[in-house]
C-alpha positions as CSV (number, residue, x, y, z in Angstrom):
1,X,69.9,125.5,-26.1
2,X,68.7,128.5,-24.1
3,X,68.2,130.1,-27.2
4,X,66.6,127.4,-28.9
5,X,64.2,127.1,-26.0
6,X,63.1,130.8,-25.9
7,X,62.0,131.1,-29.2
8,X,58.7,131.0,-30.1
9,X,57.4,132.1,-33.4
10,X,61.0,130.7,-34.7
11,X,60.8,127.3,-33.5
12,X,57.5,126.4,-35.8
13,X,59.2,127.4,-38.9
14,X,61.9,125.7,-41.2
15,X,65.3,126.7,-40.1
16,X,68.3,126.6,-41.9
17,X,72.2,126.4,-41.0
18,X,74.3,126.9,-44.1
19,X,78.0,125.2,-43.4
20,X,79.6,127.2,-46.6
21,X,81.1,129.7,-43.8
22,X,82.0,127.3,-41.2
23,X,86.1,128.2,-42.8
24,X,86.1,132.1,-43.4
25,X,82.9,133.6,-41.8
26,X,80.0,135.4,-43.3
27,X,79.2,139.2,-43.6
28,X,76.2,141.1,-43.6
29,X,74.4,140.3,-47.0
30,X,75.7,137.1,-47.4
31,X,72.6,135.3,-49.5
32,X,71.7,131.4,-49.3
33,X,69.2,130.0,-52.2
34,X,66.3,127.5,-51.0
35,X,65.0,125.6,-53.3
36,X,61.3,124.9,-54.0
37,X,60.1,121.7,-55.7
38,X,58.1,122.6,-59.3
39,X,54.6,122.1,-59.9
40,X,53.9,119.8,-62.8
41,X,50.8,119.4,-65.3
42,X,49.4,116.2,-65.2
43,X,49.1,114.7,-69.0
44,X,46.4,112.7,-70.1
45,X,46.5,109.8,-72.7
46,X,48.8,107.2,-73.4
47,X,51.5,109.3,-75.0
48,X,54.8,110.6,-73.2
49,X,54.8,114.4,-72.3
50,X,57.9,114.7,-70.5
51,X,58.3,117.9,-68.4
52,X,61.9,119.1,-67.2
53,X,62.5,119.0,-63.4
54,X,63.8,122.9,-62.8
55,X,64.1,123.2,-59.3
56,X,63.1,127.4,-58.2
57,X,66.1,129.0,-56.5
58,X,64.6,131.5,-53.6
59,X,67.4,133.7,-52.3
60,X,67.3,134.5,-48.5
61,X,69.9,137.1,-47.5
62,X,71.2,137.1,-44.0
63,X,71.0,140.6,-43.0
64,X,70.7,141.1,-39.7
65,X,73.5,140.7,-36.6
66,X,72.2,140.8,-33.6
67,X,74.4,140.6,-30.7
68,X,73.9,141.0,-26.6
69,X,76.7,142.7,-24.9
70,X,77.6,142.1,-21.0
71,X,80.6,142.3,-19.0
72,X,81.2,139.2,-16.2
73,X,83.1,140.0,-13.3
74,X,85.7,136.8,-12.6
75,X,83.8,136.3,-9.5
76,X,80.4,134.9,-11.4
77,X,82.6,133.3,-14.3
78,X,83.3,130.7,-11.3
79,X,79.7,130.0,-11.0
80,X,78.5,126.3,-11.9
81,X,77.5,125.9,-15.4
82,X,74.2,125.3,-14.4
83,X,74.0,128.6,-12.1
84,X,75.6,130.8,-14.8
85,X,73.4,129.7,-17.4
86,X,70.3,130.6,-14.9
87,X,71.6,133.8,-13.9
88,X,73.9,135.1,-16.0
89,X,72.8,134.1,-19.6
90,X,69.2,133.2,-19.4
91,X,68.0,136.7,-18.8
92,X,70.4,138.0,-22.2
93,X,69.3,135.0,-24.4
94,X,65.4,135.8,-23.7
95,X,65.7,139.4,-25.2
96,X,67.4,138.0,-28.1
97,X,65.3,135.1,-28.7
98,X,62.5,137.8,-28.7
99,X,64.4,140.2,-31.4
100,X,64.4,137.2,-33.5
101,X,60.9,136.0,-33.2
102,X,59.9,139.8,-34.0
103,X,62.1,139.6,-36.9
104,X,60.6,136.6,-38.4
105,X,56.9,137.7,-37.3
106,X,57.3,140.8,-39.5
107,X,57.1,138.4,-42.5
108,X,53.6,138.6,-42.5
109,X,53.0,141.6,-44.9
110,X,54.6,139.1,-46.9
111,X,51.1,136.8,-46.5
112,X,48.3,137.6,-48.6
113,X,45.9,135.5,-47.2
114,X,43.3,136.9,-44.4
115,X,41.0,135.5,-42.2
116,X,39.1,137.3,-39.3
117,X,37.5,141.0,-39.3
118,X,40.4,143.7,-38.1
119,X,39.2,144.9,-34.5
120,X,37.2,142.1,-33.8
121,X,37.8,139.7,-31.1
122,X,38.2,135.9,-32.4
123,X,36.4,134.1,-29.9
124,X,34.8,131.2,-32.1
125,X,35.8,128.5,-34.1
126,X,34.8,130.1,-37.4
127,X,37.9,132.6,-38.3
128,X,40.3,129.3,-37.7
129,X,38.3,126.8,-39.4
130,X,38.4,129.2,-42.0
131,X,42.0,129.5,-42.0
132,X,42.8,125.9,-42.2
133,X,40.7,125.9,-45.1
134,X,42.4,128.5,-46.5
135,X,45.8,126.9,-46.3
136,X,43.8,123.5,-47.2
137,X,42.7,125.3,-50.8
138,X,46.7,126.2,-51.0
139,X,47.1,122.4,-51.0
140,X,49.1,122.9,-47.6
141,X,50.2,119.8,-46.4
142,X,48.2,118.2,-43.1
143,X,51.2,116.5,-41.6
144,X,51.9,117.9,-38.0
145,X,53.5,121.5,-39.2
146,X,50.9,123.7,-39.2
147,X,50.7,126.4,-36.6
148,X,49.1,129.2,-35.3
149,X,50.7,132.0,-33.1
150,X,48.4,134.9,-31.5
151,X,49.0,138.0,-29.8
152,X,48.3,138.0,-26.0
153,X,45.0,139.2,-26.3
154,X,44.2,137.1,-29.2
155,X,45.5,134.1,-27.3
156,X,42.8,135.6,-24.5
157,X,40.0,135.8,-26.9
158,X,40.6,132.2,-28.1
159,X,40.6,130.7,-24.8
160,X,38.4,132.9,-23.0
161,X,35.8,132.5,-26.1
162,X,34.1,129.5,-27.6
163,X,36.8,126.9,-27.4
164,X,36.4,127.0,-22.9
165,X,32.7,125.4,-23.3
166,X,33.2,123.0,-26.4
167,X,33.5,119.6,-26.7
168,X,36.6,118.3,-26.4
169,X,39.3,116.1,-25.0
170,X,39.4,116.5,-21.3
171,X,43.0,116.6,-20.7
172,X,43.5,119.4,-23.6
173,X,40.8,121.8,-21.8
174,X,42.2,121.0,-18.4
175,X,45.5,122.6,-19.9
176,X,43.7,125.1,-21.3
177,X,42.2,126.1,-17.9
178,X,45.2,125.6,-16.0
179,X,47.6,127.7,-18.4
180,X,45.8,130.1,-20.2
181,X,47.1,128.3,-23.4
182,X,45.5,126.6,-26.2
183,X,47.8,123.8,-26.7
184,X,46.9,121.5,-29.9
185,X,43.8,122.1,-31.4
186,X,41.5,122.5,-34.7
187,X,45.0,120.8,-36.6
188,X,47.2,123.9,-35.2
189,X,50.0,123.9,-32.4
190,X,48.9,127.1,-31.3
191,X,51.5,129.9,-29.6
192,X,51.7,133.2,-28.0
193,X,54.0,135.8,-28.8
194,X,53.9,139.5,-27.8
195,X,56.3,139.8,-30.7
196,X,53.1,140.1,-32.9
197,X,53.1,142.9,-35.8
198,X,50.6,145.5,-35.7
199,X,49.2,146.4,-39.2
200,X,48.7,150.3,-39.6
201,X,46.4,151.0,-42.6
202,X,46.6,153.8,-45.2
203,X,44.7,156.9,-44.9
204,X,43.3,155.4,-48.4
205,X,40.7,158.2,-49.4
206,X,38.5,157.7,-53.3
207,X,36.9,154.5,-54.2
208,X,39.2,153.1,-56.0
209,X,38.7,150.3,-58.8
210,X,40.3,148.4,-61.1
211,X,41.7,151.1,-64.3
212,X,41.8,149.1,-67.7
213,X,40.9,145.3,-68.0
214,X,43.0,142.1,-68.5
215,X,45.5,143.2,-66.1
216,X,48.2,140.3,-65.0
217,X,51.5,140.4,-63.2
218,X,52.7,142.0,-60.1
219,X,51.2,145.7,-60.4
220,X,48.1,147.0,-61.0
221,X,46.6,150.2,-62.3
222,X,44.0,151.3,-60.2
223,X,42.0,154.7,-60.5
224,X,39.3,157.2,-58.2
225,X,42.1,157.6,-55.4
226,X,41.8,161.1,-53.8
227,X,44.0,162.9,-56.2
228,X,47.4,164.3,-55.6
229,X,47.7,162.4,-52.4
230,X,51.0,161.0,-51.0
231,X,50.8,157.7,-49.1
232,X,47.0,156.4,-49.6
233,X,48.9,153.1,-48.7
234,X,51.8,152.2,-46.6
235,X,52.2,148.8,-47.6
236,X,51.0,145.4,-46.3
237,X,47.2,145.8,-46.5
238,X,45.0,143.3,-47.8
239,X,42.2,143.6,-50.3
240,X,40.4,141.2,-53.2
241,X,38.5,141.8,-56.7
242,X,35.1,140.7,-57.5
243,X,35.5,137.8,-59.5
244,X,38.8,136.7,-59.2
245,X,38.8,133.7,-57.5
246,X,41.9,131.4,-56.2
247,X,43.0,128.6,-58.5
248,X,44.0,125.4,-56.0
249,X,47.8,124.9,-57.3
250,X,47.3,121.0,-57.7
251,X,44.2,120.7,-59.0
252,X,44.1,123.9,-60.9
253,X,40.6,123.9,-59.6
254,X,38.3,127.3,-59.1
255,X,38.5,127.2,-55.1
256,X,35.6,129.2,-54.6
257,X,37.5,131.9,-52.6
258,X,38.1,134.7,-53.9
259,X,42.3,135.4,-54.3
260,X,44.0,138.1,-52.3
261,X,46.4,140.1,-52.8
262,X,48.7,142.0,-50.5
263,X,50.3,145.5,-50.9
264,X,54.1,145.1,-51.3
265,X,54.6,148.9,-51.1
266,X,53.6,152.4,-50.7
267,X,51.1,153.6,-52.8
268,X,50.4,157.5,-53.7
269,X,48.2,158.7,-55.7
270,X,48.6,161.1,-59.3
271,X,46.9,164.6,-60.0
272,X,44.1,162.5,-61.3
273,X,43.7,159.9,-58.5
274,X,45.9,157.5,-60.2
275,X,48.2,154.7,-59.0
276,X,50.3,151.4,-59.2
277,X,49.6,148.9,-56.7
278,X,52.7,146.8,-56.5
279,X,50.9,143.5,-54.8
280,X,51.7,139.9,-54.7
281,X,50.7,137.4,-56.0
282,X,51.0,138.6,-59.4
283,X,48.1,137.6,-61.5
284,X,48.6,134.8,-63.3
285,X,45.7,133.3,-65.2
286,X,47.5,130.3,-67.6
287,X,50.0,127.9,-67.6
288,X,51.6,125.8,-64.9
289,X,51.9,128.9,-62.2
290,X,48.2,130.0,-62.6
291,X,46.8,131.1,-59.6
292,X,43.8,133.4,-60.7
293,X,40.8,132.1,-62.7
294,X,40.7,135.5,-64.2
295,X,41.8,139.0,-64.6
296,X,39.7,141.7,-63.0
297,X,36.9,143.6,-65.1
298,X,37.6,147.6,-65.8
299,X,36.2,149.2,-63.1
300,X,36.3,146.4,-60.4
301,X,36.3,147.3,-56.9
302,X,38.6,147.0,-54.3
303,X,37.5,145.9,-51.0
304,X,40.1,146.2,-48.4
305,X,39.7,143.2,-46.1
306,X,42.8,144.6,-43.5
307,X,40.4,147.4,-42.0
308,X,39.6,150.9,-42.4
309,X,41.7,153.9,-43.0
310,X,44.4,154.3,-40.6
311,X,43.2,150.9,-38.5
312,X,46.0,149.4,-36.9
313,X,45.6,145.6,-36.0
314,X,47.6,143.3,-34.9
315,X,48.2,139.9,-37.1
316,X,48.2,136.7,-36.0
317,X,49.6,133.8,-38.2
318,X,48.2,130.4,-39.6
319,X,51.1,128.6,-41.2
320,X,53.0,125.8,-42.2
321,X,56.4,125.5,-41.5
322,X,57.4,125.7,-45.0
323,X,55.6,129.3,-45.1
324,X,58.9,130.7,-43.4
325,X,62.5,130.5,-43.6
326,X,64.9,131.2,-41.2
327,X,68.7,131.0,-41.7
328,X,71.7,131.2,-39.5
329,X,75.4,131.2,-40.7
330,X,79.0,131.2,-39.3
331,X,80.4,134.6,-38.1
332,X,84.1,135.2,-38.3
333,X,86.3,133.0,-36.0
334,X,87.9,136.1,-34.5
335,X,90.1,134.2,-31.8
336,X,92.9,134.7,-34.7
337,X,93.1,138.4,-33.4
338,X,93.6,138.1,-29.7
339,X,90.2,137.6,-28.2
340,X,88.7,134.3,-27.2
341,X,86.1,133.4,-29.1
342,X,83.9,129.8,-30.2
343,X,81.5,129.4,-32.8
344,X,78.8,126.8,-31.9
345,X,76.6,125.4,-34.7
346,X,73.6,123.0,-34.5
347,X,72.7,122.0,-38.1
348,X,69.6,120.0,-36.7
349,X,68.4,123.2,-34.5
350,X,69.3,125.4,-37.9
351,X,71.2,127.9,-35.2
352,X,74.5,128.8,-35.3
353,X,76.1,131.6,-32.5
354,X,79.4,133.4,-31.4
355,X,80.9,133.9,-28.3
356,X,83.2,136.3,-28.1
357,X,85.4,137.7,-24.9
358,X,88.2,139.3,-23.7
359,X,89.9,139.6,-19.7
360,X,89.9,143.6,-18.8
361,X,92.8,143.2,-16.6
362,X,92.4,147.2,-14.9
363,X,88.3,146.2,-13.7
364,X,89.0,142.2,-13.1
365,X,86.0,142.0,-15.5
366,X,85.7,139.8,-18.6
367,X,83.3,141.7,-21.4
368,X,81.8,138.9,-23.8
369,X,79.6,139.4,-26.8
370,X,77.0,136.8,-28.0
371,X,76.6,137.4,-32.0
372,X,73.6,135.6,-34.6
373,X,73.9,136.5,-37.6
374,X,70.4,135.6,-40.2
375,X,68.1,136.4,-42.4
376,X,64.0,135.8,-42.8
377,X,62.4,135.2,-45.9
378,X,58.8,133.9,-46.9
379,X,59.3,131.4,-49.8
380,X,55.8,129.8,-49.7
381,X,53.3,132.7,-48.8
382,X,50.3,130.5,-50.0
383,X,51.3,128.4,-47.0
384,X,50.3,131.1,-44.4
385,X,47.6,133.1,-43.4
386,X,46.8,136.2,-41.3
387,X,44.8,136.1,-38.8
388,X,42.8,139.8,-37.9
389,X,41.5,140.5,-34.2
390,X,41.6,142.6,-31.7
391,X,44.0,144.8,-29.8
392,X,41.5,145.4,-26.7
């Protein structure tokens, strides 16, 4: 519970707590598939057109242990429950609660949608109207599970900006006023979190465009980078293509918006200012998965929407809870070998956690572990979007 109610970030997503270890225990790199429902095509006519029902298998690999280490003296392990919890627990859980949130928050380079101008303070409606309506053109559910989660000073500029002198319900700005939080609002549960990533841009260099045309897929082949230059992008910047506009994944329906794409690696350049973009989404202009309503044009350029060379701005989320993944399994019972030890799993919290200690009989002390072991994964990245401000 005292982890559950320290997380922020974490609690707005969909969690998962996979009982296939609850015997033996799982190890580092132990991988669980989520499933994604399929998108059909809608026929038209009287005629049958059946289509087959193949679920999508997303694996999510739980990669990361994370443990907090202490040592009780036998003195404070005869506290109340409710006193140990307060002063002996409370203060360990928090710093672990926060390693995960800043786990999970580090998903975002896996979001390719933006909203907002990087170094600009968000102090109107506009950047998250627009970002509802970017999740709205993703046909993102409106039932409750949408979020948003800001940096402290983005939470500031919200607050302190348009949203203290608009209309609205009474109670929800006396809140606001009283806390210095945004509560409910515009169809968000909004959320701080000083666990929010910064963004460091590329030194970039050239003008790049768009090198050969009808490129699809997951790369493209850019040209008129500086030449010979390593690193022109470190991964996780934004940027969109003239003419490429988002197809709506229902509908199939030109949006309007243009698509964007996100940087899934580092980029360098060749002798002759040459290079692979690795970005997602991959262009896909036909068929069932379409999500572009075209490929670029030969020399298209790209206009980088996650600031200027070597900006660094944090990012803010707009999400649903299907956007994110987060999944906890059993560690190894290891009472078997001497210590004491409990594994306690919640499959409607999605958390499971070990306790492990031992009595060191020459300090009358008892050292205890606390372990989590999970993994993060973004299996829905249309659901999301970033949100660009400002870090002053």
């Amino acid at each position: 519970m005292l982890l559950e109610n320290s997380l922020t970030f974490t609690k707005q997503v969909k969690r998962k707590y996979d009982d296939r270890f609850a015997v033996s225990g799982a190890k580092i790199g132990a991988t669980i598939n989520l499933r994604i429902p399929p998108v059909f095509a809608v026929s038209s006519g009287p005629n049958l057109s059946i289509q087959n029902y193949t679920e999508t298998q997303f694996p999510l690999t739980v990669n990361q242990q994370k443990h907090i280490d202490v040592s009780f003296s036998s003195a404070e392990l005869t506290l109340s429950i409710q006193d140990f919890s307060e002063r002996v627990l409370a203060p360990q859980i928090a710093q672990l609660a926060n390693q995960v949130d800043q786990d999970g928050l580090a998903q975002y380079v896996n979001i390719y949608k933006s909203v907002g101008i990087p170094g600009t303070a968000n102090t109107t409606f506009a950047p998250f109207l627009a970002a509802g309506v970017a999740l709205d053109n993703s046909s993102t559910p409106r039932d409750g599970q949408r979020a948003i989660i800001l940096s402290p000073q983005g939470q500031a500029d919200a607050v302190g900006g348009q949203f203290a002198t608009s209309f609205n319900d009474q109670d929800t700005v006396g809140k606001q006023y009283i806390n210095g939080t945004m509560g409910k609002a515009l169809g968000f549960k909004w959320g701080m979190d000083q666990n929010v990533n910064t963004l460091t841009v590329g030194p970039m260099g050239g003008t790049p465009v768009v090198s050969g045309a009808g490129q699809t897929g997951a790369t493209l082949t850019v040209s008129g980078w500086t030449a010979a230059a390593a690193s022109r992008l470190l991964g996780g910047e934004t940027f969109t293509l003239p003419l490429v506009y988002e197809i709506n994944p229902m509908s199939k329906q030109n949006t309007g918006k243009l698509l964007s794409f996100t940087v899934t690696g580092p980029v360098s350049s060749d002798g002759s200012g040459n290079a692979s973009i690795p970005i997602s989404p991959a262009i896909t202009t036909t068929g069932t998965g379409q999500n572009a309503s075209n490929s670029p044009a030969n020399s298209a350029a790209l206009t980088f929407t996650s600031g200027a060379a070597n900006a660094v701005t944090p990012v803010g989320l707009a999400f649903h809870r299907d956007a994110f993944a987060f999944a906890t399994v059993d560690l190894e019972d290891v009472s078997k070998y001497g210590a004491w030890g409990a594994r306690v799993s919640d499959d409607q919290l999605g958390i499971s956690m070990r306790a492990v200690r031992q009595y060191a009989i020459g300090s009358d002390t008892v050292p205890c572990r606390l372990d989590i072991l999970y993994g993060w994964a973004t299996p829905r990245p249309q659901m999301g979007v970033r949100l660009y401000g400002s870090n002053t």
